[in-house]
TIMIDREN-718982 format. One record per residue: residue number from 1; x, y, z of N, C-alpha, C in turn; residue in three letters. Coordinates in steps of 0.001 Angstrom, whole numbers, plus 500000, padded with zeros to 6 digits. Last residue first. Example, Ala and Ser with C-alpha at 12.3 -4.5 7.8 and 13.67 -1.06 7.14 Angstrom:
<pts>
+-----+--------+--------+--------+--------+--------+--------+--------+--------+--------+-----+
|   k |   n_xx |   n_yy |   n_zz |  ca_xx |  ca_yy |  ca_zz |   c_xx |   c_yy |   c_zz |   r |
+-----+--------+--------+--------+--------+--------+--------+--------+--------+--------+-----+
|   2 | 512850 | 497750 | 507080 | 513670 | 498940 | 507140 | 512900 | 500030 | 507870 | SER |
|   1 | 513190 | 494310 | 507800 | 512300 | 495500 | 507800 | 513200 | 496700 | 507800 | ALA |
+-----+--------+--------+--------+--------+--------+--------+--------+--------+--------+-----+
</pts>
This chain:
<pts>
+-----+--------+--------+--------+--------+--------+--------+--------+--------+--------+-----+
|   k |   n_xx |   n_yy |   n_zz |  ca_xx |  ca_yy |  ca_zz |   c_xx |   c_yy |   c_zz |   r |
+-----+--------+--------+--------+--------+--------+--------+--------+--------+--------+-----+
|  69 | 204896 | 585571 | 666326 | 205830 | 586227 | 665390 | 206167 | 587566 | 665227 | UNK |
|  68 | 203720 | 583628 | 668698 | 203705 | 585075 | 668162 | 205234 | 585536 | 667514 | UNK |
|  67 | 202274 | 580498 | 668081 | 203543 | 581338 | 668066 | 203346 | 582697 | 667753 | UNK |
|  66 | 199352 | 579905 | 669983 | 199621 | 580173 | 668657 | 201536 | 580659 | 668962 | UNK |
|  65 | 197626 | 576967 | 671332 | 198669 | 578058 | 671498 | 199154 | 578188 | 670030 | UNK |
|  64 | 194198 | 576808 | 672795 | 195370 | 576393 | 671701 | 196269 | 577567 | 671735 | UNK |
|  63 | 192178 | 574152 | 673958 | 192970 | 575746 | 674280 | 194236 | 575363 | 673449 | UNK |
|  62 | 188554 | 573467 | 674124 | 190210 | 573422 | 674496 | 190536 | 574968 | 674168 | UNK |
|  61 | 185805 | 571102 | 673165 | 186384 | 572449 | 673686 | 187951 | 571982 | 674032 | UNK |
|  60 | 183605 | 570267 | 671304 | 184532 | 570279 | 671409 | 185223 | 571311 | 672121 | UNK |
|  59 | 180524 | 568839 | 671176 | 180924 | 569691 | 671082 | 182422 | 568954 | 671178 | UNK |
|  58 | 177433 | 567373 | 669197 | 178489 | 567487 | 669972 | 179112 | 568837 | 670049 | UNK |
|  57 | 174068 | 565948 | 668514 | 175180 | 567270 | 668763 | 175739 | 567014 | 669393 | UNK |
|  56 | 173635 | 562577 | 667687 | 172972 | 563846 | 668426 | 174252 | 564571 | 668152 | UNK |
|  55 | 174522 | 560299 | 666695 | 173243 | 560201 | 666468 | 172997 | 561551 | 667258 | UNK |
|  54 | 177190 | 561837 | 664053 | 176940 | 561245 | 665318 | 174931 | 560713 | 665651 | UNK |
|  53 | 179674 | 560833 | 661851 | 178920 | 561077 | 661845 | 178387 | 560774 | 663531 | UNK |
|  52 | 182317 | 562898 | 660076 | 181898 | 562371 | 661007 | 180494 | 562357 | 661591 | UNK |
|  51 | 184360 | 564698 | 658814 | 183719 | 563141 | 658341 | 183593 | 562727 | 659802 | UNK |
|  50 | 183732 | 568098 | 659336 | 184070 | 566972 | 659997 | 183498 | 565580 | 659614 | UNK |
|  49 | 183791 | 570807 | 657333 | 182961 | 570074 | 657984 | 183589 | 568251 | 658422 | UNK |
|  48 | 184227 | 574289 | 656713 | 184380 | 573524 | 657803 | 183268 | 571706 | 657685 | UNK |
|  47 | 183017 | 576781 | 656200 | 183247 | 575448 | 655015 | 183979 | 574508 | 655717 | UNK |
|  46 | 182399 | 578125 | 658499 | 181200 | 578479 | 657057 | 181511 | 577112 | 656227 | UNK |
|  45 | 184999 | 578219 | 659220 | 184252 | 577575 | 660123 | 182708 | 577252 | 659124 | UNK |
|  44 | 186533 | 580336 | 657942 | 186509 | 578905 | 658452 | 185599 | 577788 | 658495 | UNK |
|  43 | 185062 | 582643 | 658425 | 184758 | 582073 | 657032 | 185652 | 580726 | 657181 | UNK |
|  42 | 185201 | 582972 | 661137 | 183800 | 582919 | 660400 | 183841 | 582269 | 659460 | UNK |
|  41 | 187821 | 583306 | 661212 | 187767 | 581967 | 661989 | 186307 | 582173 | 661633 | UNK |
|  40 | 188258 | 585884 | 660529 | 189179 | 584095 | 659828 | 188403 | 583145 | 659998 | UNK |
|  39 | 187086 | 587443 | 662182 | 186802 | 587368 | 660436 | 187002 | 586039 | 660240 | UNK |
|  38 | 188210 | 587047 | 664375 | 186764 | 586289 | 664353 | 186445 | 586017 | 662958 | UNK |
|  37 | 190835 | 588004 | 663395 | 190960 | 586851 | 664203 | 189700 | 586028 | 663924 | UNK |
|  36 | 190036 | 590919 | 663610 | 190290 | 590339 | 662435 | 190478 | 588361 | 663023 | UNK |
|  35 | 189753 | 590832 | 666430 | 188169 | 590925 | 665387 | 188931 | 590539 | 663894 | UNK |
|  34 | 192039 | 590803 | 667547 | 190923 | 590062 | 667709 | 190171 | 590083 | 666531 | UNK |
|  33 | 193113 | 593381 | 666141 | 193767 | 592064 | 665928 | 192492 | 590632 | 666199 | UNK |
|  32 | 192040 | 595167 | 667664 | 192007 | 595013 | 665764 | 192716 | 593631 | 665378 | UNK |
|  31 | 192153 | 594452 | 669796 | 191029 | 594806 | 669630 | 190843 | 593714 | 668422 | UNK |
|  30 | 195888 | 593278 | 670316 | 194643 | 594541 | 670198 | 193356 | 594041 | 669786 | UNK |
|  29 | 196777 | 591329 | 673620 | 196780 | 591148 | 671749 | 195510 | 592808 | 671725 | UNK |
|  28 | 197300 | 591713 | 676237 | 197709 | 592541 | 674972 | 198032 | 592750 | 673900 | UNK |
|  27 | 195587 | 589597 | 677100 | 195260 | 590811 | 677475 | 195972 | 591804 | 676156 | UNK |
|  26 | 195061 | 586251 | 676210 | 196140 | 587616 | 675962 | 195349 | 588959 | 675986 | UNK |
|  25 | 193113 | 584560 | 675167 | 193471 | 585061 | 677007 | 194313 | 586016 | 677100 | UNK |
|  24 | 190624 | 584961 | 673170 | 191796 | 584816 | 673053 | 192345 | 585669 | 675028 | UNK |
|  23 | 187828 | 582582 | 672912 | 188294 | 584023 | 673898 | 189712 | 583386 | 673611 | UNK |
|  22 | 185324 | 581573 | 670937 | 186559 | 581666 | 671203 | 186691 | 582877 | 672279 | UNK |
|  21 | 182657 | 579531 | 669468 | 183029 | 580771 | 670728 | 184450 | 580511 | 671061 | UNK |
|  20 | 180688 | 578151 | 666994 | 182522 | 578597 | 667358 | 182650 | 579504 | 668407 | UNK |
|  19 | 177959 | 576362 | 666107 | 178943 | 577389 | 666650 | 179882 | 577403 | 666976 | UNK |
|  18 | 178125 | 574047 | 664519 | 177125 | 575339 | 664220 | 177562 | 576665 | 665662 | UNK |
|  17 | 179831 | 572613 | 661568 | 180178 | 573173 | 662638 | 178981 | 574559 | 662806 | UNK |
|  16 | 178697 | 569476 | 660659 | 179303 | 570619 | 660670 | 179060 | 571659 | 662012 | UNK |
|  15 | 178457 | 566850 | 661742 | 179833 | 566997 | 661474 | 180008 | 568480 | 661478 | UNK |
|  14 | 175458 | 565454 | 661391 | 176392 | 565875 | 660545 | 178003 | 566248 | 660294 | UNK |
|  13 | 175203 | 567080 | 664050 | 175222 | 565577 | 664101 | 175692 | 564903 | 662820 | UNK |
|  12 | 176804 | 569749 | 664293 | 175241 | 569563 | 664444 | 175941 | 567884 | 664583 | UNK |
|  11 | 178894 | 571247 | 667175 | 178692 | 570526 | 665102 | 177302 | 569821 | 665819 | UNK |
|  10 | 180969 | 574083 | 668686 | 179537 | 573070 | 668929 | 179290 | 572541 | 667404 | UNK |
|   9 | 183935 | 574337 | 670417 | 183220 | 574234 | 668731 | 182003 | 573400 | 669092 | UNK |
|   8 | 186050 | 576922 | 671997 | 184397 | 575521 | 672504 | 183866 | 575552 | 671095 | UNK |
|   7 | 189079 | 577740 | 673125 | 187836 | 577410 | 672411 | 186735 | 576335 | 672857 | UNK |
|   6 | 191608 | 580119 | 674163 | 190212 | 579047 | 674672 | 189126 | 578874 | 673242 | UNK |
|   5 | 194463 | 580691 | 672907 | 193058 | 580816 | 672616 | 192370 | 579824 | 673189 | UNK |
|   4 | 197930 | 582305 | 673482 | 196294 | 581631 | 674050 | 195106 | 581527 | 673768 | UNK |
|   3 | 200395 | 583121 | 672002 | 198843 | 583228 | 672473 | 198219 | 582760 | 672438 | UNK |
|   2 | 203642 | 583444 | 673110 | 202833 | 582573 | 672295 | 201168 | 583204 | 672550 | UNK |
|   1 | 207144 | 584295 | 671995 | 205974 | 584309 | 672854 | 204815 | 583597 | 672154 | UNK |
+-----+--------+--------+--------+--------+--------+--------+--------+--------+--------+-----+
</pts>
């Protein structure tokens, strides 16, 4: 089986990353599972940064499938 994560990554113009909003679509992943999920994806995202340069803010959005093991 697999799980579903919607994402939207907003990066300053720099490359790095100044917000992350995720919704995982799986109704019966747990709580405790989510929030450990946001842990990861905080300290990710903290040293995260994209060679890339723009003249304004971007974003990025999608949907990613994980394998459930």
């Amino acid at each position: 089986s697999t799980i579903t994560v919607m994402n939207k990554i907003y990066f300053n113009k720099d490359g790095n990353i100044k917000y992350y909003f995720f919704k995982i679509m799986n109704p019966s992943v747990p709580l405790e599972k989510k929030r450990e999920f946001e842990r990861v994806l905080n300290k990710f995202s903290a040293n995260i940064k994209l060679d890339l340069q723009r003249d304004s803010q971007f974003a990025q959005c999608g949907k990613t499938k994980y394998l459930n093991y």
